[in-house]
mmCIF file of the N, C-alpha and C atoms, coordinates in Angstrom:
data_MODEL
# 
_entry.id   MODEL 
# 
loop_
_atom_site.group_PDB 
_atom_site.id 
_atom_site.type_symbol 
_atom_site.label_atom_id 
_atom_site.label_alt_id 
_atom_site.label_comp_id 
_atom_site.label_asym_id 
_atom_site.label_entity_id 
_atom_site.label_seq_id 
_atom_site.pdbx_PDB_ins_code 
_atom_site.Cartn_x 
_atom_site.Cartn_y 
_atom_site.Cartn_z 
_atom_site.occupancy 
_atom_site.B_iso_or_equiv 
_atom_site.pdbx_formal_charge 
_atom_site.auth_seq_id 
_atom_site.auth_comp_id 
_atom_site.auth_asym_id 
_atom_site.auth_atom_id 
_atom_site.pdbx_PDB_model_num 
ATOM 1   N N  . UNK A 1 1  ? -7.228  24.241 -10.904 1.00 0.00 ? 1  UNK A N  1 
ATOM 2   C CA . UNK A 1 1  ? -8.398  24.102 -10.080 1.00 0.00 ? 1  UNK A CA 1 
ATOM 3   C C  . UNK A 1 1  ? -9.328  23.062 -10.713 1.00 0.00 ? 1  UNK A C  1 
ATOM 4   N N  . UNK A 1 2  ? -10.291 21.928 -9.595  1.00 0.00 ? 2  UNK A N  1 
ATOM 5   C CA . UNK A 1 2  ? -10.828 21.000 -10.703 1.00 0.00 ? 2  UNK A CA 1 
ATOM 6   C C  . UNK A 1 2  ? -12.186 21.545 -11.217 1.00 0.00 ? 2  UNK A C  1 
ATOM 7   N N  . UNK A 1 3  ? -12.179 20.966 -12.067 1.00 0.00 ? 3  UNK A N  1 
ATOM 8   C CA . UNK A 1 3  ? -14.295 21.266 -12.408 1.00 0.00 ? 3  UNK A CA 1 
ATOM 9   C C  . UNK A 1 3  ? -14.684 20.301 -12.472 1.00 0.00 ? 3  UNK A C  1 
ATOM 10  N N  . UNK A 1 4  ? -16.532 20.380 -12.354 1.00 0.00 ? 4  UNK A N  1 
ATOM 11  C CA . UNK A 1 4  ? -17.054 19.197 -12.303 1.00 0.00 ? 4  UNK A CA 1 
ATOM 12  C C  . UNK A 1 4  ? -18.140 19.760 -13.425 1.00 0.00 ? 4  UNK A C  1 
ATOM 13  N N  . UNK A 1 5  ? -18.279 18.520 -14.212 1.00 0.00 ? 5  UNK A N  1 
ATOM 14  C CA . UNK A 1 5  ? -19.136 18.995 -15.040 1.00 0.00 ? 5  UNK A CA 1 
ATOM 15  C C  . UNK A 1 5  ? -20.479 18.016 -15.347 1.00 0.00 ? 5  UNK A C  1 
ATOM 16  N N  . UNK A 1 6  ? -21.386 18.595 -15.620 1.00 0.00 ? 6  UNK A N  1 
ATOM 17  C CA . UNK A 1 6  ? -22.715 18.028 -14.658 1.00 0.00 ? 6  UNK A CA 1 
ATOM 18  C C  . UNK A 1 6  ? -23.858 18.288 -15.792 1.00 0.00 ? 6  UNK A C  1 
ATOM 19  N N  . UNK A 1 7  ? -25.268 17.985 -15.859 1.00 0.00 ? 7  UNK A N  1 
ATOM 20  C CA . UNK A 1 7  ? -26.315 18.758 -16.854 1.00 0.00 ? 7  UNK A CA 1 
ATOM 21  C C  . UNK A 1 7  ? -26.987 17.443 -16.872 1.00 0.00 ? 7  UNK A C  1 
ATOM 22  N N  . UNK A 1 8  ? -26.263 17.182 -18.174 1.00 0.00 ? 8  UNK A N  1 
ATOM 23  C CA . UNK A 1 8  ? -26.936 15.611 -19.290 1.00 0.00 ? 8  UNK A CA 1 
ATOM 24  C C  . UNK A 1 8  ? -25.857 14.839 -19.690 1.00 0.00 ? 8  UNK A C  1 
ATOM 25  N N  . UNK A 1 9  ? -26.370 14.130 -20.214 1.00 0.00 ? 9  UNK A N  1 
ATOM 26  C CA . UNK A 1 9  ? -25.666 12.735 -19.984 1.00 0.00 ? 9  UNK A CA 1 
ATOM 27  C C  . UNK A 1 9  ? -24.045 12.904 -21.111 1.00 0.00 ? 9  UNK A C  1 
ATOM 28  N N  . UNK A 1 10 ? -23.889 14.328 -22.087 1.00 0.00 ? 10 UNK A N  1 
ATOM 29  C CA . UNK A 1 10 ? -23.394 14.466 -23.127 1.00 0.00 ? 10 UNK A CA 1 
ATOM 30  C C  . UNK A 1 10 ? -22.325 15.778 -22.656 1.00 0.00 ? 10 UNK A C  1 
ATOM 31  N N  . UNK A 1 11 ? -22.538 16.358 -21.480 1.00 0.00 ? 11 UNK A N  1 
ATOM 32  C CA . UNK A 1 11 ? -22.185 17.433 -21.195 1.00 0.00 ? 11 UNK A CA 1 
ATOM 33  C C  . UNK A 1 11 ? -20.213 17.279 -20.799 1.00 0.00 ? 11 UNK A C  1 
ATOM 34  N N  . UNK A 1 12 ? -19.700 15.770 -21.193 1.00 0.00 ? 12 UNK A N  1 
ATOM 35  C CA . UNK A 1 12 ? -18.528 15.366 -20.906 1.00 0.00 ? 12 UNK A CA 1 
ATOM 36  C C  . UNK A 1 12 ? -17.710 15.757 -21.776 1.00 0.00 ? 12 UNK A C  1 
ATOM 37  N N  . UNK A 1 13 ? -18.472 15.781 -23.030 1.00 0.00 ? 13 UNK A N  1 
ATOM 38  C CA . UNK A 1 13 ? -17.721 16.107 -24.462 1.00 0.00 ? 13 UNK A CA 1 
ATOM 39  C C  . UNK A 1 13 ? -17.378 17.845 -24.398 1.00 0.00 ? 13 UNK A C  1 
ATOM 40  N N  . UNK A 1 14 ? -18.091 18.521 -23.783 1.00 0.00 ? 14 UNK A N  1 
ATOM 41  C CA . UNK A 1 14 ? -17.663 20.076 -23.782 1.00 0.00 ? 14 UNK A CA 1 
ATOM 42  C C  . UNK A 1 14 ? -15.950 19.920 -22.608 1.00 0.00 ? 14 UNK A C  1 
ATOM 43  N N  . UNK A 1 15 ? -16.107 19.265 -21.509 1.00 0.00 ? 15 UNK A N  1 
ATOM 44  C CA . UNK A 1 15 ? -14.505 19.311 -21.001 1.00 0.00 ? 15 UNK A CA 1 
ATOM 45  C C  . UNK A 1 15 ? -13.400 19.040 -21.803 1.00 0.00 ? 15 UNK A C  1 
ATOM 46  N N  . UNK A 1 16 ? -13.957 17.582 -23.156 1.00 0.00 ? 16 UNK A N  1 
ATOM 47  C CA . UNK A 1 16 ? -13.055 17.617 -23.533 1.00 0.00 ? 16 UNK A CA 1 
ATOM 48  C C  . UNK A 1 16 ? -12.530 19.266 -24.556 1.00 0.00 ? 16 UNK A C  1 
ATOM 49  N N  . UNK A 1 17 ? -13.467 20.335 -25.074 1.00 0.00 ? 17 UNK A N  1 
ATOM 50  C CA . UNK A 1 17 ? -12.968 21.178 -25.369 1.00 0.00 ? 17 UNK A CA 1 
ATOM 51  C C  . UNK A 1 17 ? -11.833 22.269 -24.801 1.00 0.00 ? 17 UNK A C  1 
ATOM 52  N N  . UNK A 1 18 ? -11.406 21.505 -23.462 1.00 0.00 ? 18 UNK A N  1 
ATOM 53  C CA . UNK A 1 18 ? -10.796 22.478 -22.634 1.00 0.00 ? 18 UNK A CA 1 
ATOM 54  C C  . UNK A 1 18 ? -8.961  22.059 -23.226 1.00 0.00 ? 18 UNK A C  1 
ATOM 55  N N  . UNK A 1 19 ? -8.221  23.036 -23.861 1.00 0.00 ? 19 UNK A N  1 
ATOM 56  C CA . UNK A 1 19 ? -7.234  22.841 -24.175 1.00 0.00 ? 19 UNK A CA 1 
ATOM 57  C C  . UNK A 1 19 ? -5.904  22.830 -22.770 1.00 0.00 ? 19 UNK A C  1 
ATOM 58  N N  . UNK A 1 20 ? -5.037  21.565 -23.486 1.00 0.00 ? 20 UNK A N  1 
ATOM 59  C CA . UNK A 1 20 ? -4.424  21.291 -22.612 1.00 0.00 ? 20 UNK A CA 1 
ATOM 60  C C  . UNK A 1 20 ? -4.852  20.575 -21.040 1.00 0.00 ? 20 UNK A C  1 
ATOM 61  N N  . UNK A 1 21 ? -6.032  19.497 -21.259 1.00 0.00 ? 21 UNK A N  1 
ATOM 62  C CA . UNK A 1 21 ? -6.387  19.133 -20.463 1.00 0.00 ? 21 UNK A CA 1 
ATOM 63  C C  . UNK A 1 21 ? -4.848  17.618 -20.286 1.00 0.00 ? 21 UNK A C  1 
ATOM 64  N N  . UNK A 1 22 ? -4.747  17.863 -18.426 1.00 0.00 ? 22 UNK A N  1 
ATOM 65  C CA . UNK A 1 22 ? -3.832  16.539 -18.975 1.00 0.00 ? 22 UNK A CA 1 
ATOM 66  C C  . UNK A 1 22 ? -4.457  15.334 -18.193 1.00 0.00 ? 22 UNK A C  1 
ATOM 67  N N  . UNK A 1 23 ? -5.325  15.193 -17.195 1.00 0.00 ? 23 UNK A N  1 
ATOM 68  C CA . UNK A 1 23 ? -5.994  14.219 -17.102 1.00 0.00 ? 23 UNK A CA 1 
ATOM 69  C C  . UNK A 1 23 ? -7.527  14.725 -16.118 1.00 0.00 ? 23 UNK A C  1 
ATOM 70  N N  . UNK A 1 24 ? -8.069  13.279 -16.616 1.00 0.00 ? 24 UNK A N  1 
ATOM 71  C CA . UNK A 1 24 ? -9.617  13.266 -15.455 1.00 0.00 ? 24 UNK A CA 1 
ATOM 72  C C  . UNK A 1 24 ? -9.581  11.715 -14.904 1.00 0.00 ? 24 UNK A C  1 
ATOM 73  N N  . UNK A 1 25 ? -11.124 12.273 -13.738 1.00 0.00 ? 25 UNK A N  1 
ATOM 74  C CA . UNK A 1 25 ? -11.208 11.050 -13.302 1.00 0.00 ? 25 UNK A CA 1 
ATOM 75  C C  . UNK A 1 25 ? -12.704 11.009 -13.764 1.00 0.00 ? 25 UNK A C  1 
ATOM 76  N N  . UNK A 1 26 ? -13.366 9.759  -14.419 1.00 0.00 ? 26 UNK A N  1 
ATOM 77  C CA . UNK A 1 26 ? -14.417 9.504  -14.751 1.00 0.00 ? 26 UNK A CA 1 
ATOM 78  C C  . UNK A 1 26 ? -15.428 8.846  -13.235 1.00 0.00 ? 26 UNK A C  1 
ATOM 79  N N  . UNK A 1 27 ? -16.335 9.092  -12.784 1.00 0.00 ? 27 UNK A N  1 
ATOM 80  C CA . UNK A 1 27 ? -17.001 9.303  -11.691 1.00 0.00 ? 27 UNK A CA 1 
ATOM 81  C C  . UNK A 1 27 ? -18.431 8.511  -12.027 1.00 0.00 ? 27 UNK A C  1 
ATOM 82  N N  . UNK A 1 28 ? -19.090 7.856  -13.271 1.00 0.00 ? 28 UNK A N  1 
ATOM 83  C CA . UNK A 1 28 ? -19.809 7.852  -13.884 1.00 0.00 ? 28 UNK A CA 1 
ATOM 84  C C  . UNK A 1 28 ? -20.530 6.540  -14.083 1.00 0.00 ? 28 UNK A C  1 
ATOM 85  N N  . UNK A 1 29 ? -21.778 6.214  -14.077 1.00 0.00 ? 29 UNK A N  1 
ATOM 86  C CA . UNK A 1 29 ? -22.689 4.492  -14.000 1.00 0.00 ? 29 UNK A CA 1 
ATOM 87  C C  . UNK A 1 29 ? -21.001 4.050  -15.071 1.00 0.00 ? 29 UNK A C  1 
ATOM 88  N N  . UNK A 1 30 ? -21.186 2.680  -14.674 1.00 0.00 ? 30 UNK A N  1 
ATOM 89  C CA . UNK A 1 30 ? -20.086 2.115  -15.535 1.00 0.00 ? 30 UNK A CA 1 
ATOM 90  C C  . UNK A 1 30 ? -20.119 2.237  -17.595 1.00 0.00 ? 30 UNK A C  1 
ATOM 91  N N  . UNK A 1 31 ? -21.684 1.568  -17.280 1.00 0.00 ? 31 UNK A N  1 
ATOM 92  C CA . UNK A 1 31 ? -22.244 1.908  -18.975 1.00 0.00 ? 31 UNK A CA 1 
ATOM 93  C C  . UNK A 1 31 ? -21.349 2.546  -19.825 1.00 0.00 ? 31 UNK A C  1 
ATOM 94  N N  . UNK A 1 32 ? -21.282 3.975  -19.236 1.00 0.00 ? 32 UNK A N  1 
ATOM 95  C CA . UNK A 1 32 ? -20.929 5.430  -19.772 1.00 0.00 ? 32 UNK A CA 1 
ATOM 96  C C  . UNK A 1 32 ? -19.204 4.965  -20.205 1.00 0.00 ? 32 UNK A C  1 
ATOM 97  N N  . UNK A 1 33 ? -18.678 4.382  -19.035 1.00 0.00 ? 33 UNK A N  1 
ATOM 98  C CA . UNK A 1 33 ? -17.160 4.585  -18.878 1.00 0.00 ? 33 UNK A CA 1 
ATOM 99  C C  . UNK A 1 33 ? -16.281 3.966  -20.471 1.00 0.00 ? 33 UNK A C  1 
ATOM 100 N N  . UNK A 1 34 ? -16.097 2.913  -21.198 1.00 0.00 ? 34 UNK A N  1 
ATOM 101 C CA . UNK A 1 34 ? -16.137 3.119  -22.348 1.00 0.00 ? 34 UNK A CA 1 
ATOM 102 C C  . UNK A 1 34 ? -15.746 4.279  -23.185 1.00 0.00 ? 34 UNK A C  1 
ATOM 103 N N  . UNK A 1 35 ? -17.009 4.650  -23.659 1.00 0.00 ? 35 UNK A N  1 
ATOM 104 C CA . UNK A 1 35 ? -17.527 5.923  -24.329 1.00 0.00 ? 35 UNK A CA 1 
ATOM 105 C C  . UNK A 1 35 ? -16.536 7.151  -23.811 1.00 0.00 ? 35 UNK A C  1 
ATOM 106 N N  . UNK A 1 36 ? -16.671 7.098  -22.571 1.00 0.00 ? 36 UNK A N  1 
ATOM 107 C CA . UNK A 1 36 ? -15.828 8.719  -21.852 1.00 0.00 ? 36 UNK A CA 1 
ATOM 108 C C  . UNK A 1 36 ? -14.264 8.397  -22.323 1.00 0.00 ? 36 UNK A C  1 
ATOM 109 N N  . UNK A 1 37 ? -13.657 7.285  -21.883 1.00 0.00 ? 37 UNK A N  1 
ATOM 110 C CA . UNK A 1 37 ? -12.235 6.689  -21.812 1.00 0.00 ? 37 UNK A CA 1 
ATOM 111 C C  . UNK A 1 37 ? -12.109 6.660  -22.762 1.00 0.00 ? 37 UNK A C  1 
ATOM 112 N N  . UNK A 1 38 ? -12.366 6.316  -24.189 1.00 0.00 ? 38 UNK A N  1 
ATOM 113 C CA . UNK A 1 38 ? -11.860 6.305  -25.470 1.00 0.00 ? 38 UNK A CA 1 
ATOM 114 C C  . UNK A 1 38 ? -12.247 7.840  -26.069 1.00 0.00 ? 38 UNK A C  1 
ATOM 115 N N  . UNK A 1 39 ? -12.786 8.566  -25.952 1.00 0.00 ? 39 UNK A N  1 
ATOM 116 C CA . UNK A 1 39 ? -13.506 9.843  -26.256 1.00 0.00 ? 39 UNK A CA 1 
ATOM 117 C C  . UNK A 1 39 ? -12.338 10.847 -25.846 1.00 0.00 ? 39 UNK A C  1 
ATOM 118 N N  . UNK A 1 40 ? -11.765 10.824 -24.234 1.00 0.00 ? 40 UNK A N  1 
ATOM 119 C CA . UNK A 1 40 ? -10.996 11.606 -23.956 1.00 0.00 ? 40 UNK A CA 1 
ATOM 120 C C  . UNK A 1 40 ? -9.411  11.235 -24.233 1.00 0.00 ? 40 UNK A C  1 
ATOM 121 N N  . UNK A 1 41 ? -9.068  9.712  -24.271 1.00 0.00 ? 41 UNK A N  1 
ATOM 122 C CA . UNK A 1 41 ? -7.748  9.536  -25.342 1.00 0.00 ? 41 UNK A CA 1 
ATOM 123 C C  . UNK A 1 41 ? -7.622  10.260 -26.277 1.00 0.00 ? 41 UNK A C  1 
ATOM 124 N N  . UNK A 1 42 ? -8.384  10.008 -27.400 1.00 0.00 ? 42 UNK A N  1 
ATOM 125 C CA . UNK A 1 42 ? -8.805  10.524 -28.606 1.00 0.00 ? 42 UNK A CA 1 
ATOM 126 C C  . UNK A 1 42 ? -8.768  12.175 -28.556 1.00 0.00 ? 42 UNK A C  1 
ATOM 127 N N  . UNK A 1 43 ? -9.241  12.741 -27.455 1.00 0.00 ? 43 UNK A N  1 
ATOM 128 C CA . UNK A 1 43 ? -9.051  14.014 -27.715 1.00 0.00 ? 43 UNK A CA 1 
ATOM 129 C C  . UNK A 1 43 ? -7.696  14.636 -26.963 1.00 0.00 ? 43 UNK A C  1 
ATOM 130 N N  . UNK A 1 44 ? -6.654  13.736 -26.689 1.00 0.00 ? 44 UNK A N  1 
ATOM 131 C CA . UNK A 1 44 ? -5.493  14.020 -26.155 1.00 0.00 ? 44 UNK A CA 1 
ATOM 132 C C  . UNK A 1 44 ? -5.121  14.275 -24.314 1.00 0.00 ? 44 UNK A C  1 
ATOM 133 N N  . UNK A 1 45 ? -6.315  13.808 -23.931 1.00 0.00 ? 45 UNK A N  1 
ATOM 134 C CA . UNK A 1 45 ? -5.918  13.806 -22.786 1.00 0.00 ? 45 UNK A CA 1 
ATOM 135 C C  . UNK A 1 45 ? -4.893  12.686 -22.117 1.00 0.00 ? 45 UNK A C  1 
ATOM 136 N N  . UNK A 1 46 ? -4.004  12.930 -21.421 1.00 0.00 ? 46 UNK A N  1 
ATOM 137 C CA . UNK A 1 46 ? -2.645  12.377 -20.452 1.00 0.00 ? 46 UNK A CA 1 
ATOM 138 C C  . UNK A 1 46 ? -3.463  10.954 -19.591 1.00 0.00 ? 46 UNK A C  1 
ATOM 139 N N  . UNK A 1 47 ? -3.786  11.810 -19.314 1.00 0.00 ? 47 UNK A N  1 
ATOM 140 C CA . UNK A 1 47 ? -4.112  10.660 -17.781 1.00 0.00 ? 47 UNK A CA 1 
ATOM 141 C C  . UNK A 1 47 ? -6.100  10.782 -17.432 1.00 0.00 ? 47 UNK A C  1 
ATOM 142 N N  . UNK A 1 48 ? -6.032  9.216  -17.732 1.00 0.00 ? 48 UNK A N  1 
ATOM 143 C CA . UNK A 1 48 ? -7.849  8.986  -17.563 1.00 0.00 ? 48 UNK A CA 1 
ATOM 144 C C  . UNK A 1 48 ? -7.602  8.136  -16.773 1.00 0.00 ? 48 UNK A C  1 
ATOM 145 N N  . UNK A 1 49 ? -8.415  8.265  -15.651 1.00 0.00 ? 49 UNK A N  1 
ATOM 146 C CA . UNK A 1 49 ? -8.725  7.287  -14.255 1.00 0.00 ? 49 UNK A CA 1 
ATOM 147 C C  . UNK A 1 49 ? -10.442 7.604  -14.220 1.00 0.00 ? 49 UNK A C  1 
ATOM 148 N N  . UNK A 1 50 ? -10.885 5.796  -14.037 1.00 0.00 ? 50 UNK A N  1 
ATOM 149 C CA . UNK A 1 50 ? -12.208 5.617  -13.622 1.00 0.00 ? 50 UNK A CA 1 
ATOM 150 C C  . UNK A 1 50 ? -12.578 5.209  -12.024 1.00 0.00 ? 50 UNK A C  1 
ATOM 151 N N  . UNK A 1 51 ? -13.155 4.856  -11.899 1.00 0.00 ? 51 UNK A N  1 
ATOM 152 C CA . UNK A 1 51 ? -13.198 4.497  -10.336 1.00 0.00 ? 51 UNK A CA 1 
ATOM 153 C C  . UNK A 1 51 ? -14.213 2.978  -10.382 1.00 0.00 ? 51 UNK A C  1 
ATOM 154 N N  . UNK A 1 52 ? -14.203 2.683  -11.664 1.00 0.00 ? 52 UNK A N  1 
ATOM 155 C CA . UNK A 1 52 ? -14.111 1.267  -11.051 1.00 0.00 ? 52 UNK A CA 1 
ATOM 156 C C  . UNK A 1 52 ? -14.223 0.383  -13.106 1.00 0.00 ? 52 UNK A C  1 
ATOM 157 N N  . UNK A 1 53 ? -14.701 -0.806 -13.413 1.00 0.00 ? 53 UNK A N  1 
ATOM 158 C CA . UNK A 1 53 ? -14.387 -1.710 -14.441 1.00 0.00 ? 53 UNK A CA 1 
ATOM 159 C C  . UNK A 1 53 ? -14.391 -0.429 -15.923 1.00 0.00 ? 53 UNK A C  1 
ATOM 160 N N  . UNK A 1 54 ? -13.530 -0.594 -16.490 1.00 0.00 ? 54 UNK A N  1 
ATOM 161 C CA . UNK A 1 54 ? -13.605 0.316  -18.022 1.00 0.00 ? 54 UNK A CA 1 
ATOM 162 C C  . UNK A 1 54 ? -14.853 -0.125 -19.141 1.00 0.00 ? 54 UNK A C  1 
ATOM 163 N N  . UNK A 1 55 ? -15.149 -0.836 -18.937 1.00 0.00 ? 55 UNK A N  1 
ATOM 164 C CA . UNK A 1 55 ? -16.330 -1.779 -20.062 1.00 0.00 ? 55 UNK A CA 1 
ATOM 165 C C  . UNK A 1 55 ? -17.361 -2.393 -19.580 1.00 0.00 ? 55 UNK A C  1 
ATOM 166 N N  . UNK A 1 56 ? -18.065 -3.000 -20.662 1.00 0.00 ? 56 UNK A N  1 
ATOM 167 C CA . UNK A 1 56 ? -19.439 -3.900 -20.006 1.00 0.00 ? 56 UNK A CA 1 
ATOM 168 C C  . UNK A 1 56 ? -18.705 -5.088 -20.655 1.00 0.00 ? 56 UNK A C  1 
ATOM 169 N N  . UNK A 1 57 ? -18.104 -5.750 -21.886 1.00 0.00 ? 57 UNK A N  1 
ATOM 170 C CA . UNK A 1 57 ? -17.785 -6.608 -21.969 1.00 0.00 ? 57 UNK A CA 1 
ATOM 171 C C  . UNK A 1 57 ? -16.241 -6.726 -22.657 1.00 0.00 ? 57 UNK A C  1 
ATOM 172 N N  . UNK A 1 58 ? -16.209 -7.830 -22.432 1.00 0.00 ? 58 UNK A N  1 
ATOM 173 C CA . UNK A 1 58 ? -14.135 -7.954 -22.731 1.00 0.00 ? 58 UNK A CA 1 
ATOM 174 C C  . UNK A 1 58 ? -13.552 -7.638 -23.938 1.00 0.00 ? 58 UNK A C  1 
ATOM 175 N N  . UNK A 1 59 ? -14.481 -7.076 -25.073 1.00 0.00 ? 59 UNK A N  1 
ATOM 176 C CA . UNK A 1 59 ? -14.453 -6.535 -26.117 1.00 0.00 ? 59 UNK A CA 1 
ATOM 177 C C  . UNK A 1 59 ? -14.004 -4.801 -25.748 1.00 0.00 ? 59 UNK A C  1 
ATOM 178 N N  . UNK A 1 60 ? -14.897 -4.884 -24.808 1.00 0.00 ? 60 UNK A N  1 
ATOM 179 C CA . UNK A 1 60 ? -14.730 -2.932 -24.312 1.00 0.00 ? 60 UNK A CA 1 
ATOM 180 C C  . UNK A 1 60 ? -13.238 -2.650 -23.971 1.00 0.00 ? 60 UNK A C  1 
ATOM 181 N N  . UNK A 1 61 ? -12.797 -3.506 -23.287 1.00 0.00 ? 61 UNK A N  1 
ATOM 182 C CA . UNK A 1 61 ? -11.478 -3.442 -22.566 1.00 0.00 ? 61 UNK A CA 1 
ATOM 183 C C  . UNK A 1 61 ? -10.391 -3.230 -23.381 1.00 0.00 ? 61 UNK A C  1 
ATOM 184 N N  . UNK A 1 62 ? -10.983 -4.284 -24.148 1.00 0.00 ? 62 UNK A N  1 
ATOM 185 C CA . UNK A 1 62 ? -9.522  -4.444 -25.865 1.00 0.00 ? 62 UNK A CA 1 
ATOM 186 C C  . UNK A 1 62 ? -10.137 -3.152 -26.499 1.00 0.00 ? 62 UNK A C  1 
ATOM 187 N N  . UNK A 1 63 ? -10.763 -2.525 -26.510 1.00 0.00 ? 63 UNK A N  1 
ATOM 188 C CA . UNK A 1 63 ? -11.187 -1.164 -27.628 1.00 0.00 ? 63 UNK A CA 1 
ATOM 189 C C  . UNK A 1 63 ? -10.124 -0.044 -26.338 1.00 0.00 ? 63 UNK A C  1 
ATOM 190 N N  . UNK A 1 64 ? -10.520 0.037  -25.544 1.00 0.00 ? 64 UNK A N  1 
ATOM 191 C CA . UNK A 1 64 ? -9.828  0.542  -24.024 1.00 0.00 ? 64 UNK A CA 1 
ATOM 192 C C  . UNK A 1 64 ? -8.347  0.546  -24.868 1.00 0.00 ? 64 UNK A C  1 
ATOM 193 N N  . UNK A 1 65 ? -7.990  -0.470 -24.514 1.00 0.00 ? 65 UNK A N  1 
ATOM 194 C CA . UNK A 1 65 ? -6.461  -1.035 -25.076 1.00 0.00 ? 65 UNK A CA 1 
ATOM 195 C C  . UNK A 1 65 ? -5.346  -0.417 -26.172 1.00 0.00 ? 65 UNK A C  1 
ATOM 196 N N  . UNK A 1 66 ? -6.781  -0.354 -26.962 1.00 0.00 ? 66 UNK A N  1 
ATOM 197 C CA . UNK A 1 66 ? -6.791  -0.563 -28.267 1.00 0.00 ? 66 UNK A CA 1 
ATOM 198 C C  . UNK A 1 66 ? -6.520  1.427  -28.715 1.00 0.00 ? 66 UNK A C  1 
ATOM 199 N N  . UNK A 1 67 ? -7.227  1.509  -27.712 1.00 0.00 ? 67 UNK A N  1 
ATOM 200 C CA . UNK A 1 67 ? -7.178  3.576  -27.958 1.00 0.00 ? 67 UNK A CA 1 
ATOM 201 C C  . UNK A 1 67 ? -5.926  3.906  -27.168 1.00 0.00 ? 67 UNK A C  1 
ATOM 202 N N  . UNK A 1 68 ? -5.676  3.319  -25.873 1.00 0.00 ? 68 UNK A N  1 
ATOM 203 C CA . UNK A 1 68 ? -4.818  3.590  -25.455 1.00 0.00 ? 68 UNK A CA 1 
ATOM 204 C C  . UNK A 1 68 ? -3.471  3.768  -26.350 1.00 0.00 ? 68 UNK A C  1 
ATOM 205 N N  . UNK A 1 69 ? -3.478  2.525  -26.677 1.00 0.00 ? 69 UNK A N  1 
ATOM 206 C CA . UNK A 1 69 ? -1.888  2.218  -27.501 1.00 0.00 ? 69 UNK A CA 1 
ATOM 207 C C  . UNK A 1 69 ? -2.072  3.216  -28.814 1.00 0.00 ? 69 UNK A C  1 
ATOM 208 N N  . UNK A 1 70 ? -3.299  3.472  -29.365 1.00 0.00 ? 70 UNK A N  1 
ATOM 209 C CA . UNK A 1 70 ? -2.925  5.151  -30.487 1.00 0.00 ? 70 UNK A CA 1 
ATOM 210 C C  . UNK A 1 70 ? -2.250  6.256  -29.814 1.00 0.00 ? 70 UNK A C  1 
ATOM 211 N N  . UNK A 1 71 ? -2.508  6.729  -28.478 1.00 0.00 ? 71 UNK A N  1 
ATOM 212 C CA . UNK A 1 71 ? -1.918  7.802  -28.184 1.00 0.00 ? 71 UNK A CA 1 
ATOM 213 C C  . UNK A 1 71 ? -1.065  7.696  -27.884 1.00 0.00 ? 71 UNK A C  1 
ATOM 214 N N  . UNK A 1 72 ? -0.271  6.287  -27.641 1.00 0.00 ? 72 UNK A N  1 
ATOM 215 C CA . UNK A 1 72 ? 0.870   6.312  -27.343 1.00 0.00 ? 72 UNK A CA 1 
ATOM 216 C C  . UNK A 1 72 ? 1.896   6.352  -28.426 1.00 0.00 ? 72 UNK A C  1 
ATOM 217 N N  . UNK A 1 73 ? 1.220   6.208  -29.620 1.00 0.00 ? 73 UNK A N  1 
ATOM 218 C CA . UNK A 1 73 ? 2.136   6.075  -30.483 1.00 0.00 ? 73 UNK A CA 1 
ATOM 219 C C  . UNK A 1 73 ? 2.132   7.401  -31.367 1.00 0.00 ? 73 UNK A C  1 
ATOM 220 N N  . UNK A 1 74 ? 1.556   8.773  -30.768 1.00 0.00 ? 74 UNK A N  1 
ATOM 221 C CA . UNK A 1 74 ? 1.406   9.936  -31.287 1.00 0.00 ? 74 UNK A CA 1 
ATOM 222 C C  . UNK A 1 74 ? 2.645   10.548 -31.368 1.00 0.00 ? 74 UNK A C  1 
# 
């Protein structure tokens, strides 16, 4: 069943406590998206979908990249 999780701006980091999460979709000002996408790699989630650019600049993308390819190599 999905949840939505809502409050303050920090309240993203408690989903990631949910074990065995295997993916989300980030819904969120772009700013944020970054931060969420490397945050929830990192905490083992499968599958992260945003709904629109991953970064503010082309540095963000390669960090994006850059987290991605750790979990793949778990």
């Amino acid at each position: 069943m999905p949840q939505i999780f809502t409050g303050d701006n920090y309240v993203w980091k408690k989903m990631l406590e949910i074990k065995n999460l295997d993916g989300i979709i980030i819904a969120t000002p772009w700013e944020w998206h970054k931060q969420m996408i490397i945050g929830s790699l990192d905490a083992g989630v499968k599958y992260v979908g945003t709904e629109v650019v991953l970064g503010i600049t082309l540095q963000d993308h390669w960090d994006v990249v850059k987290a991605a390819k750790r979990i793949m190599h778990r």
